[in-house]
Structures are given as C-alpha cells and as structure tokens.
N, C-alpha and C positions, 0 to 999 in steps of 0.2 A: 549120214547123208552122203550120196556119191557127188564124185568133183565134176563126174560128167558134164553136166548141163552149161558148170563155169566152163571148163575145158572148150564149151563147144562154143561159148559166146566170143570167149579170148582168139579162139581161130579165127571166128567169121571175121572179125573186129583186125585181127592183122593181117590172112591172106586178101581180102577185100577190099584192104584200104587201097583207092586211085594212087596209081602212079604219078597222078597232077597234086595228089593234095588235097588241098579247098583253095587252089589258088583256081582262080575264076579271070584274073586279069586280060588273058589273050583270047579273051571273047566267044569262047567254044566250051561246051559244058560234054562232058563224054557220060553216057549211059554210069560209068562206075561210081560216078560222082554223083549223079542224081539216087543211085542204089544206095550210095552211103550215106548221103543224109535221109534220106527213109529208116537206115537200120539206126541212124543215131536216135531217131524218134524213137524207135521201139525200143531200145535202151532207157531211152528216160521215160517209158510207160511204165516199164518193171523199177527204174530208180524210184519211182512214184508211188511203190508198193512199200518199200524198204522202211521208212517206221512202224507198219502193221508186222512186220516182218521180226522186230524185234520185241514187239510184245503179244502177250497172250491175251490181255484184254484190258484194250484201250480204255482209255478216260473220255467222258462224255468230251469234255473241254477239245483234246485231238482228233477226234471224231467231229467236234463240228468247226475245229480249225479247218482239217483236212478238207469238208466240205466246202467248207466257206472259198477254202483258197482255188479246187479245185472248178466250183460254179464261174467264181469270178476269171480266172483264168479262161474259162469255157463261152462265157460270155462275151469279152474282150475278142477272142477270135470270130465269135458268130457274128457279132457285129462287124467285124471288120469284114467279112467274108461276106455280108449282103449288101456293105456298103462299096465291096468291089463288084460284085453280082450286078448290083444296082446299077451301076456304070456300064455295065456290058448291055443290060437287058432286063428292064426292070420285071416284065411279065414273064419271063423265063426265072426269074429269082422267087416272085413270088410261086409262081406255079411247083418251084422247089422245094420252097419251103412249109405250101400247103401237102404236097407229097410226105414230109416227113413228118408231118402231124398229124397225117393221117396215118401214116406207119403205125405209128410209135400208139396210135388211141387205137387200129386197129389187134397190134401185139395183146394191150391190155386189157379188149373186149376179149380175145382167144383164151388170154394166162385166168381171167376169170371167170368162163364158160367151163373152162375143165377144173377147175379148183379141188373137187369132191376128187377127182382121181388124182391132182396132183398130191392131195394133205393124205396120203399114203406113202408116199415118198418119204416122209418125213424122215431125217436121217440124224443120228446123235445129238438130238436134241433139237434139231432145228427145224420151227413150224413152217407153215408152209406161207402163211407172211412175208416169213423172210428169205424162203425161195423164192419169191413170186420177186420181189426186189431186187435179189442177186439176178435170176435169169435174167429178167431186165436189163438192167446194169450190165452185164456183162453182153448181152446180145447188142444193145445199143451202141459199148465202147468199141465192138467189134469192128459192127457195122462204121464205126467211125474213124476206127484206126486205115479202113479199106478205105474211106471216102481222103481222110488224109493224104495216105498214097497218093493217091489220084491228085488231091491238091499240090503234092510236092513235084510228081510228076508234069503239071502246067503249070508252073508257076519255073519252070524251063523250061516249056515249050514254046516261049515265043510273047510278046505283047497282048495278046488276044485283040491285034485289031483286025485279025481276019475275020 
C-alpha cells in the first residue's frame, strides 16, 4: 500500500492548522478555522471507517453495533437540527425536510427503474442488492457530508437573527 494518501492527510492537517488555534476567545473566527474544523469532520468520517478497515468480514454483531451507533448518532443531530430550524422558520424547515424525502424516494424510484441494467454491473461477487445500498449510502453521506459543511460554515456565520 503506498504512504501517499497518509502523507497527504498529515500535510493538510499541519500546513492548515490556524495560526489562532481553536482559541475562539477574542471574538472573531477567521476563514482557517472554520476550514479546520470542517477538515476535522472529514477526519472522523474516514476514523468512522477504521474497524471495517481492519477486518475482512465483519461479525453480524459489529455490523449492527456500527449501525445502531451510527443511526443513533445521526438522529440526535437531525433532531437537534429541526429543533434549531424550527426556531428559525418552522415552514422553511418543513419545506426542507420534505425536499429530502422526496430526494432520497426519488433516488430510489431511479436506482429501481434501472435495476435490469444496473444487475450487470455486478462485480466480484457483489449482487446488485447490494449496490443499490452502497450507491445509496454513499450518495446520501455525500450529499451530507456537503450539507454538513454548510452547517459548520453558519453555525459561524452569525446568530441567524438576521
């Protein structure tokens, strides 16, 4: 395996870091620091990989710890996230959140309209079931890792009582 990819995390991770730190004290947050804690999320997106990482084929048991921990985690933030939404603009929160319901049911009317050409794809072994799962999953943590962003980026921007 090359070191590349470590190499490349360990730079970003020290030319990057703010010159302030995470000190936050004197009441002014600079671009570097909002960047840095975004790259620290995506650090703990790939930490979040690192058990699958070390084995070849998990145990039902870590597989639905993993799940469990990661739903619940996932929840705890949605919730808190329409419970601040809510405060801002309750019809704008809902109107959000039926937006991504209908995302996510429209992805899965598309992923099974093509089916017959995706179960060609099928690659070392894996049916197309369980691509239709992973695409998912992975388009959706995509889609949320960018919405995150965005979360970390206002949640510096200001009180939102504009």
């Amino acid at each position: 395996r090359s070191e590349s990819p470590k190499a490349t995390v360990v730079a970003i991770s020290f030319l990057t870091y703010p010159n302030e730190g995470f000190d936050l004290s004197h009441g002014q947050v600079t671009t570097w620091q909002v960047w840095y804690y975004a790259w620290c999320t995506a650090l703990s997106t790939g930490l979040g990989a690192v058990p699958f990482w070390c084995t070849r084929n998990p145990s039902k048991l870590l597989l639905g710890l993993a799940n469990a921990t990661a739903a619940g985690m996932m929840i705890s933030a949605s919730v808190g996230l329409v419970v601040h939404g809510a405060k801002q603009s309750v019809l704008k929160t809902v109107g959000a959140i039926a937006f991504g319901w209908v995302f996510m049911y429209v992805a899965k009317l598309w992923l099974d309209q093509h089916e017959e050409m995706m179960e060609s794809l099928t690659t070392k072994g894996i049916k197309w079931t369980e691509w239709r799962r992973m695409i998912l999953v992975v388009f959706v943590m995509t889609l949320h890792s960018f919405a995150e962003g965005v979360g970390i980026g206002v949640s510096f921007g200001g009180s939102g009582d504009g």
